[in-house]
C-alpha positions in Angstrom: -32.0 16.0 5.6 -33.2 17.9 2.8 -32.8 16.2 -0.9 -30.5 18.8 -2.0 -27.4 16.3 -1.6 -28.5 12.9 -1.9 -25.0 12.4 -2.5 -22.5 9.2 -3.1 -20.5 11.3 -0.3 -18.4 10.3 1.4 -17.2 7.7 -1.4 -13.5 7.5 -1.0 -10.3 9.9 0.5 -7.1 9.0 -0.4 -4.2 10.6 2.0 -1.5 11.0 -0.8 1.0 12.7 1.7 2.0 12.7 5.2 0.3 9.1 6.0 2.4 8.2 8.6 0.6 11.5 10.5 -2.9 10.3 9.9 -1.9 6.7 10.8 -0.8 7.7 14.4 -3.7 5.8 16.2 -3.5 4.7 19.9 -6.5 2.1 21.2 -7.8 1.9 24.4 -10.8 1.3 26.5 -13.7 3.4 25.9 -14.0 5.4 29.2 -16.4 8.0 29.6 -19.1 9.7 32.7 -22.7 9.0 31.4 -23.1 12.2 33.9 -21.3 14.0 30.9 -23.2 13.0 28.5 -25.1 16.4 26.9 -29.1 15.3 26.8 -32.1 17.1 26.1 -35.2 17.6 28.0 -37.7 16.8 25.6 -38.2 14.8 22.9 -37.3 17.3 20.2 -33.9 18.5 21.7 -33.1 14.9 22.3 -32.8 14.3 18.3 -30.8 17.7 17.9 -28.1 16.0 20.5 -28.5 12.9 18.9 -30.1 10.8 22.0 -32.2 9.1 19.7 -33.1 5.9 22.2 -33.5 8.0 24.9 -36.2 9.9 22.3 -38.0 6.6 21.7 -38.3 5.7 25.5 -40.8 8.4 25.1 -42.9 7.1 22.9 -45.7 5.7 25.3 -45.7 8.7 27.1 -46.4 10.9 24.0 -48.9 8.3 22.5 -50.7 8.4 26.4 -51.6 12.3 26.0 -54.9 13.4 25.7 -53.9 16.4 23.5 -50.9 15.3 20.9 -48.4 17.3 19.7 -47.6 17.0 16.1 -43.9 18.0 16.6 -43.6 15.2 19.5 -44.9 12.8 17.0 -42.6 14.0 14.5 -39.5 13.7 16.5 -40.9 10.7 17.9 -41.2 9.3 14.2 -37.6 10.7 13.6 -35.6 9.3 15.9 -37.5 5.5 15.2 -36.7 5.9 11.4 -32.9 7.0 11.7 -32.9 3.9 14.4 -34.3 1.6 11.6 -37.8 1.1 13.5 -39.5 1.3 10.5 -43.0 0.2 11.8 -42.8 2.5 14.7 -41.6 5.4 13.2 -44.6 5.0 10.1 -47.4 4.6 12.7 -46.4 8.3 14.4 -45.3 9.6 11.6 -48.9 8.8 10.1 -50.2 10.3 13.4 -48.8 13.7 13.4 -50.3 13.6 9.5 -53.6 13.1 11.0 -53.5 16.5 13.0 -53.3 18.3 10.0 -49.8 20.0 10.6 -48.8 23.2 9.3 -47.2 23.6 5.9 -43.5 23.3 6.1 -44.4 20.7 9.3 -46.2 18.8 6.6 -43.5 18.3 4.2 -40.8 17.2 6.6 -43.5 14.4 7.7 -43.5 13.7 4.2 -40.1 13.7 3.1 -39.3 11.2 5.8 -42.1 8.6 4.9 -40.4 8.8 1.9 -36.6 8.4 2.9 -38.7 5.5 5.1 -40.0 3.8 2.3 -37.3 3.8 0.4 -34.9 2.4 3.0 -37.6 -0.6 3.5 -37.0 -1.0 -0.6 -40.7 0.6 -1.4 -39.6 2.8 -4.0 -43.2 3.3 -5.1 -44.3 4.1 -1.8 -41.2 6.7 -1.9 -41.7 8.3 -4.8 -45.6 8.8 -3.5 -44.4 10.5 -0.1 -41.5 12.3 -2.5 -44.4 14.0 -4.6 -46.2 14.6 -2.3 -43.4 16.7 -0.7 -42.6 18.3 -3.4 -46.3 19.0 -4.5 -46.0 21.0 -1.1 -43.2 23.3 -1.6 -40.4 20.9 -0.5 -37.6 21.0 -3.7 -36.7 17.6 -4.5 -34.3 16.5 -7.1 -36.0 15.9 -10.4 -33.8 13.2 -11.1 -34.5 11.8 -7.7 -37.9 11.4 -8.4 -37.3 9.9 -11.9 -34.8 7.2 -10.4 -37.9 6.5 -7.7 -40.1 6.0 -11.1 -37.7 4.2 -12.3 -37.6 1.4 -9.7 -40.9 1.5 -8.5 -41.8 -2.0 -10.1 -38.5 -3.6 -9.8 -38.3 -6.3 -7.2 -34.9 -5.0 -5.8 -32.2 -7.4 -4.2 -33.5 -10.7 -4.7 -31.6 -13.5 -2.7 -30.6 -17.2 -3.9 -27.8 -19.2 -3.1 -26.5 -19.6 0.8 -27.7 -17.8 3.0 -23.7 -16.5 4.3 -20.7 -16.7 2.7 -17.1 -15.9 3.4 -15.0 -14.2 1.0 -11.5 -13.1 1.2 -10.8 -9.0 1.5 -8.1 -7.6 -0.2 -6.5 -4.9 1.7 -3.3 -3.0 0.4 -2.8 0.6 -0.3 -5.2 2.2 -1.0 -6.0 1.0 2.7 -9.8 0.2 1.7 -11.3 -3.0 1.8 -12.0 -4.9 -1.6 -13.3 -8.1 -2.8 -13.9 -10.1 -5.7 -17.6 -10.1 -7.1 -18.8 -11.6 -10.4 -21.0 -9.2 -12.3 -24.3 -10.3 -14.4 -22.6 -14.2 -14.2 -19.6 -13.5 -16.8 -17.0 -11.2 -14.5 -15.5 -10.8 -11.9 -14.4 -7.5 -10.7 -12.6 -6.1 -7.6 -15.2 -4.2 -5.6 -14.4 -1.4 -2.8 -17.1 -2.2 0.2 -18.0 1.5 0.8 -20.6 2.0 3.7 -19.7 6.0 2.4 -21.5 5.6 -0.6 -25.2 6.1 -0.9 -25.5 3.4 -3.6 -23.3 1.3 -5.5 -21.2 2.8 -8.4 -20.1 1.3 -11.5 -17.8 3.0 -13.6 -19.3 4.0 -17.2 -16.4 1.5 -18.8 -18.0 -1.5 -16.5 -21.6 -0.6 -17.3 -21.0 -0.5 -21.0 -18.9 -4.4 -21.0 -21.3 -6.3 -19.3 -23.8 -4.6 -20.0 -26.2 -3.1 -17.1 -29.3 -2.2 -18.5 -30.1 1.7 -18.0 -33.0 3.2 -15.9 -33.9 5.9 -18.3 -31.6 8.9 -20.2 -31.8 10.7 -17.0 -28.5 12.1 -14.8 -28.2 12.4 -11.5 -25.8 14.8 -9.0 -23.6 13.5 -6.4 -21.2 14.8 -4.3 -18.0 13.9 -3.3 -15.8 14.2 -0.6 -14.6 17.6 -1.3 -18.0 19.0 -2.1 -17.3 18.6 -6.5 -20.9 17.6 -8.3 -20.3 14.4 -10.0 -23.1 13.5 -12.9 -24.3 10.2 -12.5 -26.9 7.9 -14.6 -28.3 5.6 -13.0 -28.5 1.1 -14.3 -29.4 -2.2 -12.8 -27.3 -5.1 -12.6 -29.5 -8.7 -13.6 -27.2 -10.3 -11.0 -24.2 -9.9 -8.4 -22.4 -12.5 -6.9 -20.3 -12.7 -3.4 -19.2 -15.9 -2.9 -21.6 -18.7 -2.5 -24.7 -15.5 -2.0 -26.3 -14.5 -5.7 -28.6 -10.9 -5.4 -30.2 -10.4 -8.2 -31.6 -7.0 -9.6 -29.3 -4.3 -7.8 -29.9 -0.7 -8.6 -26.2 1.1 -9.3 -25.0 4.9 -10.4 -23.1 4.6 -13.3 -20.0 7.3 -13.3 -17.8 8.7 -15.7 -14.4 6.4 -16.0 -12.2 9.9 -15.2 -14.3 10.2 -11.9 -12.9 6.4 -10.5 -9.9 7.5 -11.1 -6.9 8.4 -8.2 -3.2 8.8 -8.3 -1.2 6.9 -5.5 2.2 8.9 -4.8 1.5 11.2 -7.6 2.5 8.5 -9.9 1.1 5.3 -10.2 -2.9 5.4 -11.3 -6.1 3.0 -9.0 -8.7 2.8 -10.6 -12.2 1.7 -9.1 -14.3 0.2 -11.6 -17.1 -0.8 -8.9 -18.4 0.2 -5.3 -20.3 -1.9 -2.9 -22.9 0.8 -1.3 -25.0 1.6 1.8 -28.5 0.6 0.4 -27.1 -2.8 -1.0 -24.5 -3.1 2.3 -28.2 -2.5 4.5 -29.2 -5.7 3.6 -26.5 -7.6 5.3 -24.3 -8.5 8.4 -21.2 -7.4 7.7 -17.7 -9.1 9.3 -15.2 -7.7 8.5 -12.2 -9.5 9.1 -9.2 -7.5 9.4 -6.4 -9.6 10.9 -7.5 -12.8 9.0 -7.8 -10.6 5.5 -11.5 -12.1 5.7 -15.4 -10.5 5.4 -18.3 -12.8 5.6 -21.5 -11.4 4.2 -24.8 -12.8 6.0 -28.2 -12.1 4.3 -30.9 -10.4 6.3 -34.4 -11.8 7.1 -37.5 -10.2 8.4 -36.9 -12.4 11.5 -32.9 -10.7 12.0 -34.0 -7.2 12.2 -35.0 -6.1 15.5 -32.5 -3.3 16.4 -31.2 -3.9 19.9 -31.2 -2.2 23.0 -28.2 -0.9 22.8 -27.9 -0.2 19.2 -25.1 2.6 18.1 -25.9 2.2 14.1 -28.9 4.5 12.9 -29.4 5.2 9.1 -28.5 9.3 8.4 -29.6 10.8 4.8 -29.5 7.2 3.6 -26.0 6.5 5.2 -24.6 4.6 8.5 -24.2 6.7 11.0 -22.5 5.1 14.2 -22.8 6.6 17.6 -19.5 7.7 20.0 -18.2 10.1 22.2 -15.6 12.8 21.3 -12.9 13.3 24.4 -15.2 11.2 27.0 -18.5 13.5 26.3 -21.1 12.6 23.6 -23.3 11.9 22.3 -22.2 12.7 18.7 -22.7 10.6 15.3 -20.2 9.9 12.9 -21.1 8.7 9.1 -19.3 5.2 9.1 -17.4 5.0 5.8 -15.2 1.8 5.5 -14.7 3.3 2.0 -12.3 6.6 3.7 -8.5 5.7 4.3 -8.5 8.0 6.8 -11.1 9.3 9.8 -11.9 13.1 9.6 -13.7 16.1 11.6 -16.7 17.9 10.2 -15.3 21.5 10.0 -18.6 23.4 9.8 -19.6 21.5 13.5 -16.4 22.3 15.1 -17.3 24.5 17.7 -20.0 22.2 18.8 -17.2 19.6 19.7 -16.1 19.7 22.6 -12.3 20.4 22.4 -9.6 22.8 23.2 -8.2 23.5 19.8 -10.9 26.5 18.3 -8.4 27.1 16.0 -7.1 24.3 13.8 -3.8 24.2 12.0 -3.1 23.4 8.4 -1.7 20.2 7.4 0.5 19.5 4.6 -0.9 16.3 3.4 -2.7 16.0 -0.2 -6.6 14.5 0.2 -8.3 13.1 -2.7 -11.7 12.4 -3.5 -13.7 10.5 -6.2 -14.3 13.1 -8.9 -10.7 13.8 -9.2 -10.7 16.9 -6.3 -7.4 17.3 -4.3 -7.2 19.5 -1.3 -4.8 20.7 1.8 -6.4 22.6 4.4 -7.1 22.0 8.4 -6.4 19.7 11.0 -6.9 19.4 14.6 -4.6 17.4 17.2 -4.8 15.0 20.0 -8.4 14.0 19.8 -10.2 11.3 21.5 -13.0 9.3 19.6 -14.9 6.6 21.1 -17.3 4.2 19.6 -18.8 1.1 21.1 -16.4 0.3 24.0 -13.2 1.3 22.3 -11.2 4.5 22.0 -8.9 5.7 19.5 -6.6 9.0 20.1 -5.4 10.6 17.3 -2.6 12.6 16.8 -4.0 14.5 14.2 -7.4 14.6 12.3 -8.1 16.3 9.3 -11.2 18.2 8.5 -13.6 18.8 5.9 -16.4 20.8 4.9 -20.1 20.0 4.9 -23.3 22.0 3.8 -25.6 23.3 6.3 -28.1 19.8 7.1 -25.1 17.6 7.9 -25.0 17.2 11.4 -22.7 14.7 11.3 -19.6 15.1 14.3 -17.3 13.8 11.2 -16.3 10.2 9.6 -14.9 7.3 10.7 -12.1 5.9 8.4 -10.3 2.9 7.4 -7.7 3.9 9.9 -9.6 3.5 13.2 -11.9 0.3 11.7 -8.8 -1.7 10.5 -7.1 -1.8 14.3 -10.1 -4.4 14.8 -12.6 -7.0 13.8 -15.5 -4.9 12.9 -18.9 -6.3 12.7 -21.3 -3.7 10.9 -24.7 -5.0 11.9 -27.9 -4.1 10.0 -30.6 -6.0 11.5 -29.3 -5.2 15.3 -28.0 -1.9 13.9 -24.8 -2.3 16.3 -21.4 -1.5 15.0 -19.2 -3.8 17.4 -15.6 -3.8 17.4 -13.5 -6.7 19.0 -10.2 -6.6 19.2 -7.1 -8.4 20.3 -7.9 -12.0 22.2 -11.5 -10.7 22.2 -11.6 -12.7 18.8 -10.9 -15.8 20.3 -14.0 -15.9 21.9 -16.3 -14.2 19.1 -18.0 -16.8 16.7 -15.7 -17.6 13.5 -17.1 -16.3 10.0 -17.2 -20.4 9.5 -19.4 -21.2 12.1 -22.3 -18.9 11.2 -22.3 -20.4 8.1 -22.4 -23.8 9.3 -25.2 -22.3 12.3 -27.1 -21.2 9.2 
């Protein structure tokens, strides 16, 4: 977790051949043995096997000792952060600070109050913790801190307007979810609603026309699907509109137009000229309607975030990360990216997966990523992936390749999320996916709205 890729990865994939391989999804129920599923026996092996409530059920038996341990705390502090328990997760993370860690212990407490201060919208706080960090051997991004700078008097994502709103979700190829937003009051553009992307992107054609006013002449790195460095500046928009909701001051990388760019069956050109983001998405309910060709947005309040008990969304390197199981055994974490076509395998944690196939076979299908990288390379077969209480076995997965600190299992795509209703929770961080009759009896985007 490391600020060596505070990336806009995973923005968007586009399978340009051999779709009808990668479409191949069978649902069913979500079956697995708890028996199976691979926990720790302490706190800090719990977070490497992703057990992160089962960590936090610790947390009055670590505070009870009479000696603490700076690396419980830690973990402890860990697990509450990428579970969104932002008060929790301060207060231990503050008290493994106060037994005067060891040095390369002290900058990881550091780096994450920063990463949790940022995700609460601090950004001065951040960029304190960041320095901090850094002041201590940890390498961050010099750009990173400047962007903190940047913001750190900016009162981010302010609300007016309705409190929910439904707006209707274009969904054609590229199988992505998109909707119409109107920039700065004067235009409207069709936005991708990318959970995949660190922070909303505007295209450098986009940010010139409206204007959006520039944080500074400095340029960021991000990193796309396929591992190319994109440079990014870095703007706010004065005002963004969906539907009856109006946020005012949203932070947004600004890209180079030839980076937005993708070519749909080698001929015809889509272009993207803006993304909807995780740290702007993070301050919503999310509904995304996928049989109705609907998404209702609904604000959060202070009051809507308490995470539940049996939440399955955490917050990874400033992304989604949803919890499942991989063939009836887990726990693993995938990074939740409504703005992927297609669901994929992390190639550098595949023999901590457990399946049969050790060696994967090459596919023939094209991938691209923003930035303008294409690539064919591996695939596994037959795989079973299960989040919340549904399954989906696929007939064939294709991989790609992360650096070293991911640890995510891989990334859930457009083509698992769009066989249901998915509800992308940020104050209960739950990802819950009803399907079939099931939405019959779930509330109608139209009735929260009325209920608030």
């Amino acid at each position: 977790m490391l600020l060596r890729r505070w990336s806009a990865r995973i923005l968007l994939s586009i399978l340009l051949a051999g779709c009808s391989l990668y479409t191949d999804v069978s649902i069913a129920p979500n079956i697995f043995n708890p028996l199976q599923i691979d926990r720790g026996s302490d706190v800090q092996s719990m977070i490497r096997k992703s057990d992160y409530l089962r960590a936090i059920e610790f947390s009055e038996a670590i505070e009870s000792r009479s000696r603490r341990s700076v690396q419980d705390l830690l973990a402890l502090g860990t697990a509450e952060l990428t579970a969104g328990r932002y008060d929790a997760a301060r207060r231990h993370l503050r008290a493994a600070l106060d037994l005067n860690p060891m040095h390369d212990t002290l900058t990881r407490i550091e780096w994450a109050l920063s990463q949790l201060e940022y995700l609460s919208n601090n950004f001065e706080g951040s960029l304190d913790w960041a320095e901090a960090a850094n002041s201590h051997g940890l390498t961050v991004k010099k750009w990173h801190l400047d962007y903190l700078a940047a913001v750190a008097n900016l009162r981010v994502y302010r609300f007016s307007g309705l409190p929910s709103s439904q707006i209707a979700m274009k969904y054609t190829k590229p199988d992505v979810p998109r909707i119409d937003v109107r920039m700065n009051g004067r235009k409207t553009v069709n936005a991708v609603i990318d959970s995949g992307a660190v922070l909303s992107i505007a295209s450098e054609r986009l940010a010139t026309e409206l204007p959006i006013r520039k944080l500074g002449d400095f340029e960021g790195t991000f990193y796309g699907l396929l591992g190319e460095p994109i440079n990014v500046r870095f703007g706010i928009l004065d005002s963004l509109t969906l539907g009856d909701i109006v946020v005012e001051n949203v932070p947004v990388a600004i890209m180079p137009d030839s980076k937005m760019r993708f070519l749909m069956n080698g001929r015809r050109e889509f272009k993207i000229d803006f993304l909807l983001g995780a740290n702007f998405l993070k301050e919503f309910r999310i509904d995304l309607d996928f049989p109705h060709d609907a998404v209702t947005f609904t604000r959060l309040t202070i009051k809507d975030r308490l995470p539940a008990a049996d939440q399955n969304l955490f917050l990874q390197g400033f992304r989604p990360i949803v919890r499942g199981t991989i063939n009836r055994r887990g726990w693993f974490v995938f990074i939740l990216d409504t703005g992927s076509e297609i669901t994929f395998l992390n190639e550098t944690q595949l023999r901590n997966l457990p399946i049969d196939q050790i060696a994967p076979r090459i596919h023939g299908a094209l991938l691209q990523g923003l930035g303008g990288s294409q690539k064919r390379g591996a695939r596994v077969d037959n795989l079973e992936i299960g989040i919340d209480r549904w399954a989906g076995t696929f007939k064939s997965l294709p991989m790609y390749s992360s650096d070293q600190h991911e640890s995510a299992a891989g990334i859930i795509g457009e083509n698992f999320l769009k066989k249901f209703r998915v509800v992308i929770d940020f104050g209960r961080m739950r990802v819950d996916l009803i399907r079939g009759s099931e939405a019959a009896f779930a509330i109608p985007p139209s009735a929260l709205i009325a209920k608030r």
